[in-house]
MOPAC internal coordinates of N, CA, C and O (Angstrom, degrees):
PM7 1SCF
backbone

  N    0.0000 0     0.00 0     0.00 0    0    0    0
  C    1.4475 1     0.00 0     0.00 0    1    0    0
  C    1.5278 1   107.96 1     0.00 0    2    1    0
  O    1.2310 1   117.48 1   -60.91 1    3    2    1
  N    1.3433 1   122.40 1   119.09 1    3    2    1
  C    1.5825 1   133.19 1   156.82 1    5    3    2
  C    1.0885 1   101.40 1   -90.21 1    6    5    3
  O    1.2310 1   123.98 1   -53.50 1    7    6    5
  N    1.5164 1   109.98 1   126.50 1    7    6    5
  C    1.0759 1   143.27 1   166.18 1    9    7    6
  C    2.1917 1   125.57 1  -147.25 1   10    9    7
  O    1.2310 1   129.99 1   -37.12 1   11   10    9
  N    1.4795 1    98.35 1   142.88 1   11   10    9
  C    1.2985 1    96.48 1   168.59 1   13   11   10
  C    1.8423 1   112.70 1    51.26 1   14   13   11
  O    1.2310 1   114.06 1    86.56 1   15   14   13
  N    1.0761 1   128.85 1   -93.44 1   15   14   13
  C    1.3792 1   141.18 1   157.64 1   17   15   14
  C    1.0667 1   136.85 1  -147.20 1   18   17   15
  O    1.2310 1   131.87 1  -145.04 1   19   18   17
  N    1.1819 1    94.69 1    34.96 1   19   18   17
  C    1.9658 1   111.86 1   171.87 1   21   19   18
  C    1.5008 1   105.74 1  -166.77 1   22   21   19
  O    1.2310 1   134.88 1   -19.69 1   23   22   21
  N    1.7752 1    88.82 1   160.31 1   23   22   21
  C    1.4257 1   110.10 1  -165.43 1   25   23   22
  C    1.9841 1    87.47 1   -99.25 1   26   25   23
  O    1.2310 1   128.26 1   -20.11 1   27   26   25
  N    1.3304 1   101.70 1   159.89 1   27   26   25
  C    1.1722 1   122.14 1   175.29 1   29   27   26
  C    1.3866 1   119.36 1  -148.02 1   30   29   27
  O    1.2310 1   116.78 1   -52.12 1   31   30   29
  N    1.5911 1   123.73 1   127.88 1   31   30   29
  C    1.1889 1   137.86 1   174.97 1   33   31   30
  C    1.1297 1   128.95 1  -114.34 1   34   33   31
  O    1.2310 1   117.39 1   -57.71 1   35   34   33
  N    1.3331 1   122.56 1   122.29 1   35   34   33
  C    1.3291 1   145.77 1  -158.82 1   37   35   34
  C    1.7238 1   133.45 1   -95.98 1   38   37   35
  O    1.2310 1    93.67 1   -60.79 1   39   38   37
  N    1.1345 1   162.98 1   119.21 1   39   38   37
  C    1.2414 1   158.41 1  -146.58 1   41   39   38
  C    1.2162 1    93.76 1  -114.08 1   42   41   39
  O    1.2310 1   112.17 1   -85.95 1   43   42   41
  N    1.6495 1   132.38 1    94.05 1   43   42   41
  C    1.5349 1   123.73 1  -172.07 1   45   43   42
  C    1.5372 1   115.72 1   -84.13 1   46   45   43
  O    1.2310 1   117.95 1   176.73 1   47   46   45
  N    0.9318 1   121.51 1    -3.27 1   47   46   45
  C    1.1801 1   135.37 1   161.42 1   49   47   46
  C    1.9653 1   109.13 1   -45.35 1   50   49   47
  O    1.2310 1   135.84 1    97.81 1   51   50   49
  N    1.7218 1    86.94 1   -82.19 1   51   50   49
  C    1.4794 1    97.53 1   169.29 1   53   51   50
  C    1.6005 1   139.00 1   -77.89 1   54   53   51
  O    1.2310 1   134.37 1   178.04 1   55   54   53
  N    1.4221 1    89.81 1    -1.96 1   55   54   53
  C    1.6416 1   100.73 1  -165.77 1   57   55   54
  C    1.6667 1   109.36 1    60.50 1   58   57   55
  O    1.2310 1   115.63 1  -143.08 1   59   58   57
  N    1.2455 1   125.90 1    36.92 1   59   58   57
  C    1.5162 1   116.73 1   178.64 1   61   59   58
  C    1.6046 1   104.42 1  -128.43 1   62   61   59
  O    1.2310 1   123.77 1   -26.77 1   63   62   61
  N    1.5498 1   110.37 1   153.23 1   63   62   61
  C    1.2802 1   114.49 1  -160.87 1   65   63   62
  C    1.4098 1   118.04 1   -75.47 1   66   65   63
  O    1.2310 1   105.79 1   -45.35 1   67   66   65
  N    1.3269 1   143.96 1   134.65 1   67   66   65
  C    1.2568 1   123.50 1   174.10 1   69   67   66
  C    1.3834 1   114.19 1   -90.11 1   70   69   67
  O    1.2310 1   117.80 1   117.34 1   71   70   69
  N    1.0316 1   121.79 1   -62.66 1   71   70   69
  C    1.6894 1   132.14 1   172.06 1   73   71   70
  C    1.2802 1   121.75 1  -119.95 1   74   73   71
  O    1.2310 1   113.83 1    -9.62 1   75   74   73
  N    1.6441 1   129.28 1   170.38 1   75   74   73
  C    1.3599 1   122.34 1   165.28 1   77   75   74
  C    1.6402 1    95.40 1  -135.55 1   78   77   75
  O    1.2310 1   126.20 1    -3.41 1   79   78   77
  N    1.1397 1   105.68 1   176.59 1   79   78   77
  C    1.9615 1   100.11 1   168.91 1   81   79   78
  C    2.0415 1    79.90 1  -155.03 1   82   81   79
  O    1.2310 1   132.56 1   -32.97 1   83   82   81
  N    1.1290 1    93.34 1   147.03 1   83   82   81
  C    1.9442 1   119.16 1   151.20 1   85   83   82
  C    1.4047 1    88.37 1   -88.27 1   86   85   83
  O    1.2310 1   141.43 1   -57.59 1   87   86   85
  N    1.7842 1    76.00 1   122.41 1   87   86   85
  C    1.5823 1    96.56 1   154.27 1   89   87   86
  C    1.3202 1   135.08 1  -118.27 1   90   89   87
  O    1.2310 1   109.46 1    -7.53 1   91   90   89
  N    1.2479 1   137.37 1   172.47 1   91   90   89
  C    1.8811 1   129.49 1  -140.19 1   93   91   90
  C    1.7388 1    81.02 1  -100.04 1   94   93   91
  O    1.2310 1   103.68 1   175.00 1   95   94   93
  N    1.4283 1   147.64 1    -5.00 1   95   94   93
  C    1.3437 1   153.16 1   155.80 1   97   95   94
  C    1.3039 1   141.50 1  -105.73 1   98   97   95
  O    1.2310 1   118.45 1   -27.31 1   99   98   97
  N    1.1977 1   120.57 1   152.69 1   99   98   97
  C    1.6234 1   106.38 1  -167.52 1  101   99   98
  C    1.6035 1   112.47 1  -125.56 1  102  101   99
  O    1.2310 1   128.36 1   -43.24 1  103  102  101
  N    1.2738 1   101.51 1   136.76 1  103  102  101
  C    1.4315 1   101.70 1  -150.75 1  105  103  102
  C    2.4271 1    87.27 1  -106.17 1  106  105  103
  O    1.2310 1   137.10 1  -101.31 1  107  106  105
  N    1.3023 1    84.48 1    78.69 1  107  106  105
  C    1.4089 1    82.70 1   164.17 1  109  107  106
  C    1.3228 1   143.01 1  -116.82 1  110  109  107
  O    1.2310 1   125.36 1  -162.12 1  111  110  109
  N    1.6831 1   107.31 1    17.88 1  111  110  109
  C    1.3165 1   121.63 1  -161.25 1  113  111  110
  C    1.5917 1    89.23 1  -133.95 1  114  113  111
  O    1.2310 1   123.98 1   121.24 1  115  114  113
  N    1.6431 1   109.97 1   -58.76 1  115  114  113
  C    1.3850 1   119.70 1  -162.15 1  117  115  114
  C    1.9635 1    96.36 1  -157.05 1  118  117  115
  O    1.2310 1   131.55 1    -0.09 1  119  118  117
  N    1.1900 1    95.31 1   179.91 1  119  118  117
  C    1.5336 1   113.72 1   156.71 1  121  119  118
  C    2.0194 1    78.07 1   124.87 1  122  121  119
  O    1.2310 1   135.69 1    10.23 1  123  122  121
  N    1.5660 1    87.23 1  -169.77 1  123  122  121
  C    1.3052 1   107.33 1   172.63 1  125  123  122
  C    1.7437 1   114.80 1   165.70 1  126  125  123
  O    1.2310 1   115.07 1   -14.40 1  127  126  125
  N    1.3941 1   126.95 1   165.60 1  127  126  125
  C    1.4780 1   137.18 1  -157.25 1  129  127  126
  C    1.6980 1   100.53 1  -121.03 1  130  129  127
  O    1.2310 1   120.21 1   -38.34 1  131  130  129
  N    1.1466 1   117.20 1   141.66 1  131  130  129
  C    1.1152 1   137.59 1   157.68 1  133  131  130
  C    1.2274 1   132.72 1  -121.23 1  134  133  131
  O    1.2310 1   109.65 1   -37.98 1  135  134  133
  N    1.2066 1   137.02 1   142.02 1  135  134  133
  C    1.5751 1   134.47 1  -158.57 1  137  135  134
  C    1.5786 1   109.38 1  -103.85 1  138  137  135
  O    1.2310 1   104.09 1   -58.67 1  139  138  137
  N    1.6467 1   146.94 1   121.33 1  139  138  137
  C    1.2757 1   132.97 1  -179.96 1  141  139  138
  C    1.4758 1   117.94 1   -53.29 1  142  141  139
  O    1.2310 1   105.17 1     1.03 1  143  142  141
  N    1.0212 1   145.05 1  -178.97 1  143  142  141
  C    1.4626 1   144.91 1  -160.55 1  145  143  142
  C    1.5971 1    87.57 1  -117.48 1  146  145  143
  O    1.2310 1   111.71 1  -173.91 1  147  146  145
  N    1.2308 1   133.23 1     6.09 1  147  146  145
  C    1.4653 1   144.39 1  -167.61 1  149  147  146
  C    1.8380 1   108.71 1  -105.02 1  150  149  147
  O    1.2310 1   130.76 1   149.96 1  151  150  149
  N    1.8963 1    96.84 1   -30.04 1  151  150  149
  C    1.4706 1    98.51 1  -166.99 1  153  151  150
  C    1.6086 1   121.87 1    74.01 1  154  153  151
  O    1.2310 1   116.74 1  -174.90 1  155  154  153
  N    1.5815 1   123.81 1     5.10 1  155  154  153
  C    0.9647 1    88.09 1  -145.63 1  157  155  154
  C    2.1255 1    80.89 1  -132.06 1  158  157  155
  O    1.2310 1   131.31 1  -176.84 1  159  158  157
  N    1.3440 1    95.78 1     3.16 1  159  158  157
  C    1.6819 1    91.03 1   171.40 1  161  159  158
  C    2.0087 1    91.85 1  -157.19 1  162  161  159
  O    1.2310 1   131.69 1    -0.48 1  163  162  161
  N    1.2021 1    95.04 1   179.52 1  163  162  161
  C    1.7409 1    96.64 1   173.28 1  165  163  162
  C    1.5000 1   115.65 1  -167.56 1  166  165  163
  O    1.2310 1   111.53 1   -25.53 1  167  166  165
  N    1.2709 1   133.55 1   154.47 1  167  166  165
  C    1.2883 1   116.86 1  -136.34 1  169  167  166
  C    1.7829 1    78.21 1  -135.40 1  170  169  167
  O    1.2310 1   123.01 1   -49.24 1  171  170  169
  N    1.4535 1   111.84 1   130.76 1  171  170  169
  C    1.7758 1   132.54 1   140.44 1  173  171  170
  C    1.1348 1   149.08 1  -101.12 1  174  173  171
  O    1.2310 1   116.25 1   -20.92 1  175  174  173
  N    1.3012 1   124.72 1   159.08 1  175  174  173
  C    1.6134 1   106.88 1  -179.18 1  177  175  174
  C    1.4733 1    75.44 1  -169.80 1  178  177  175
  O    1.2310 1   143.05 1    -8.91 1  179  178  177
  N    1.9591 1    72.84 1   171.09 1  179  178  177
  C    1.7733 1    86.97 1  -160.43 1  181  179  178
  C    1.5061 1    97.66 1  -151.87 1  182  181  179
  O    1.2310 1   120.79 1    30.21 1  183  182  181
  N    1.5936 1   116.09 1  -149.79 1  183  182  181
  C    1.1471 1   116.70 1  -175.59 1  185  183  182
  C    1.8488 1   113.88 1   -85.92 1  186  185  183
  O    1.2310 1   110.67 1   175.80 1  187  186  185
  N    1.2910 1   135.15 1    -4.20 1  187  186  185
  C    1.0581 1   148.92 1   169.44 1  189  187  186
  C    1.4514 1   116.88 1   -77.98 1  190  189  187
  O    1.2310 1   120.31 1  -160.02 1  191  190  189
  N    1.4839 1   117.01 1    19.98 1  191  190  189
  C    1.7124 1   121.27 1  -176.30 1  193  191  190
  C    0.9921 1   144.92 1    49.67 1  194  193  191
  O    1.2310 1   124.17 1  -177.16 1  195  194  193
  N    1.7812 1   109.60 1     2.84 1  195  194  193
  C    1.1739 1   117.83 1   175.53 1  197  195  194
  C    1.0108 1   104.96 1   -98.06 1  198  197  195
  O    1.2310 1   118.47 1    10.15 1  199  198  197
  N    1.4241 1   120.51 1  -169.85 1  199  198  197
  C    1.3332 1   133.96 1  -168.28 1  201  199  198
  C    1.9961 1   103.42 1  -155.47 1  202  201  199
  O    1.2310 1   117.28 1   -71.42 1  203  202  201
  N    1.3353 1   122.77 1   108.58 1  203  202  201
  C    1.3669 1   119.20 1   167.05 1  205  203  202
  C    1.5118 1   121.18 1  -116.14 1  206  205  203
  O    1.2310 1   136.93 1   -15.67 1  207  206  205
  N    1.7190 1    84.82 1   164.33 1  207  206  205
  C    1.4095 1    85.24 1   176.45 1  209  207  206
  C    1.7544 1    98.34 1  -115.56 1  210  209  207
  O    1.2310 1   124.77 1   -14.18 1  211  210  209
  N    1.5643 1   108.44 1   165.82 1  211  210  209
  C    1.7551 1   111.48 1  -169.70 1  213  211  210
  C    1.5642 1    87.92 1  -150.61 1  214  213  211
  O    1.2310 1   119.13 1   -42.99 1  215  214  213
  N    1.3113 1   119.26 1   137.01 1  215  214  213
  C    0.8492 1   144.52 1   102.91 1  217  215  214
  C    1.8098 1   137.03 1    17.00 1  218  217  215
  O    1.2310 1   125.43 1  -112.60 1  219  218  217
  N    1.4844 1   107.17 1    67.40 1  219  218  217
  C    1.5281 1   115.00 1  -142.65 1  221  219  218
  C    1.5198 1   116.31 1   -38.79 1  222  221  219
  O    1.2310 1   129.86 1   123.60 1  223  222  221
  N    2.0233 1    98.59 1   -56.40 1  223  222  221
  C    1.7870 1   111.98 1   177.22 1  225  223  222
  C    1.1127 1   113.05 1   -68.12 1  226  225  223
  O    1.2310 1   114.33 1   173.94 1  227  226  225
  N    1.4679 1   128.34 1    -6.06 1  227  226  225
  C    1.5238 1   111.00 1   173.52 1  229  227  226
  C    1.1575 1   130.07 1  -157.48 1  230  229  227
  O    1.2310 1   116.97 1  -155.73 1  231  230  229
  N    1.3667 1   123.37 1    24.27 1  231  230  229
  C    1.4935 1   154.78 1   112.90 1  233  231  230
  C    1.5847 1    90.41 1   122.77 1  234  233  231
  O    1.2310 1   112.07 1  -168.52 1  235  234  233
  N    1.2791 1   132.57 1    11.48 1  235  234  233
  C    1.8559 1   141.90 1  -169.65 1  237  235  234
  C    1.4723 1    89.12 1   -64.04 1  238  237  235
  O    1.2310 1   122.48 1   -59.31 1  239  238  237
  N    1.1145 1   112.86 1   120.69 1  239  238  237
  C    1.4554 1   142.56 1   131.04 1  241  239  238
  C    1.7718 1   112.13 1    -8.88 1  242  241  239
  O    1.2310 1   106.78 1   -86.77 1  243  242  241
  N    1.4176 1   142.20 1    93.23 1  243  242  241
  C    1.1714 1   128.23 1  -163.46 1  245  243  242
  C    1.6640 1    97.03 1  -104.77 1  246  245  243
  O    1.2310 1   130.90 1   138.39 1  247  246  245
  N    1.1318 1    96.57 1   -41.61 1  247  246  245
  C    2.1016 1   100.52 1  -171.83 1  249  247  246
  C    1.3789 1   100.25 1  -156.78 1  250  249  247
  O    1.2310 1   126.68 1   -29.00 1  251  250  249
  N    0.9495 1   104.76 1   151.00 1  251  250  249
  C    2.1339 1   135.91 1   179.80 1  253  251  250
  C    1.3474 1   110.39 1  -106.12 1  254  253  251
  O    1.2310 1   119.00 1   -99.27 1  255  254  253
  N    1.4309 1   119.52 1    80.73 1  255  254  253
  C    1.5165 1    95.55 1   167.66 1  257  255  254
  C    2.0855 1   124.82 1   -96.62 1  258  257  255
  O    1.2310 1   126.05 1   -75.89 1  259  258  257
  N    1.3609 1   105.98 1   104.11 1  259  258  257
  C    1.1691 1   118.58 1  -171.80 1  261  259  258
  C    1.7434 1   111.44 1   -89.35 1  262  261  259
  O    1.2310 1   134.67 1   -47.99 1  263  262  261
  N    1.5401 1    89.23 1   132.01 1  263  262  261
  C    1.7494 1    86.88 1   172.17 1  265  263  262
  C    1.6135 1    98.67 1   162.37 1  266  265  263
  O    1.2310 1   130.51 1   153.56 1  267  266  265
  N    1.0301 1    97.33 1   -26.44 1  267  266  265
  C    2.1515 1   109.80 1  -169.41 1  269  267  266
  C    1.4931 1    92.74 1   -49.27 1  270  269  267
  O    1.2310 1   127.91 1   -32.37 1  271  270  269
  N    1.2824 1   102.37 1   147.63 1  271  270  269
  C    1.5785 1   133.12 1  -147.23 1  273  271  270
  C    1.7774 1    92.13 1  -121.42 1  274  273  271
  O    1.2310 1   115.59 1  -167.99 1  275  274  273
  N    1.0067 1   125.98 1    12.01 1  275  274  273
  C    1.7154 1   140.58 1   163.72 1  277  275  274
  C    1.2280 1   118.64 1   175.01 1  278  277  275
  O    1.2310 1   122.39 1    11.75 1  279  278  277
  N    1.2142 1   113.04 1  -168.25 1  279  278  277
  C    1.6511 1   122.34 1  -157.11 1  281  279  278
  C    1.7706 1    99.23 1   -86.74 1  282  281  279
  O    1.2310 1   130.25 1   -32.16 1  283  282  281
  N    1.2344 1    97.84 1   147.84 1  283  282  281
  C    1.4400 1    87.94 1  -172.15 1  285  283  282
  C    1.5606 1   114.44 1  -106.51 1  286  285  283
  O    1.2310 1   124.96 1   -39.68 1  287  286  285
  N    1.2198 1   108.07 1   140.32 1  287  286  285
  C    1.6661 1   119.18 1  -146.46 1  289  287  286
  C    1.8004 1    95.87 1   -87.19 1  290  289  287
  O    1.2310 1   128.99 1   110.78 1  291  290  289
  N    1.3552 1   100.29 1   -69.22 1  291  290  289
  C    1.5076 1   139.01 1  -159.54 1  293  291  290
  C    1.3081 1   110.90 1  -106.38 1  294  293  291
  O    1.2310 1   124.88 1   -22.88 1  295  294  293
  N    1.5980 1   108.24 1   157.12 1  295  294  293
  C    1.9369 1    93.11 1   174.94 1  297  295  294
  C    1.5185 1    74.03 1  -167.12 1  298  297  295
  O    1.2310 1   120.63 1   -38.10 1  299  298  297
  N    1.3056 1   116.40 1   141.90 1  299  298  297
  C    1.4516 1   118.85 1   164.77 1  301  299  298
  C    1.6145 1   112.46 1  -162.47 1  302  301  299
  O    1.2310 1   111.37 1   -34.63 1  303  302  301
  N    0.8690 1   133.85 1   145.37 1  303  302  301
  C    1.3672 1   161.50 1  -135.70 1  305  303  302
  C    2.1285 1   107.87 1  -118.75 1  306  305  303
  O    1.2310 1   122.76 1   -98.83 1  307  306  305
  N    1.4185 1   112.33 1    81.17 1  307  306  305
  C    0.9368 1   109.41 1  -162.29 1  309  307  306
  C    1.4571 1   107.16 1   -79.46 1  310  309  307
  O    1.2310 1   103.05 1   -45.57 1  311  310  309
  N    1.2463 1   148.73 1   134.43 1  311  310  309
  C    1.2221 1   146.14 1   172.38 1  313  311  310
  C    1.5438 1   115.13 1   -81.29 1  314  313  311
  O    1.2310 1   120.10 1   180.00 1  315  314  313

């Protein structure tokens, strides 16, 4: 879940939280987080056009991909 300025991850099983990270964007219009099928990084974007990837256990910034031509709605992680 993107929200406000952080991503949040969830155990749907239990409904209990696993992690959160602050993120360097704020998702108050649109954007949203997706998790890799790896577990082991997950990628956001928001209304600032970029698009990143972080670092799952400790929310680090891994890559910036800049260039998106609008705000970014959706982000998902195709396997």
């Amino acid at each position: 879940v993107a929200a406000g300025t952080k991503v949040y991850f969830f155990d749907v099983e239990n409904k209990s939280l696993l992690c959160s990270h602050q993120m360097p964007i704020h998702f108050r219009d649109e954007g949203g987080a997706s998790l890799h099928p790896d577990g082991k990084k997950f990628v956001a974007g928001g209304s600032d056009l970029w698009v990143r990837v972080f670092d799952y256990e400790t929310g680090t910034e891994l890559e910036c991909h800049k260039g998106h031509h609008g705000p970014v709605r959706c982000v998902r992680y195709d396997p």
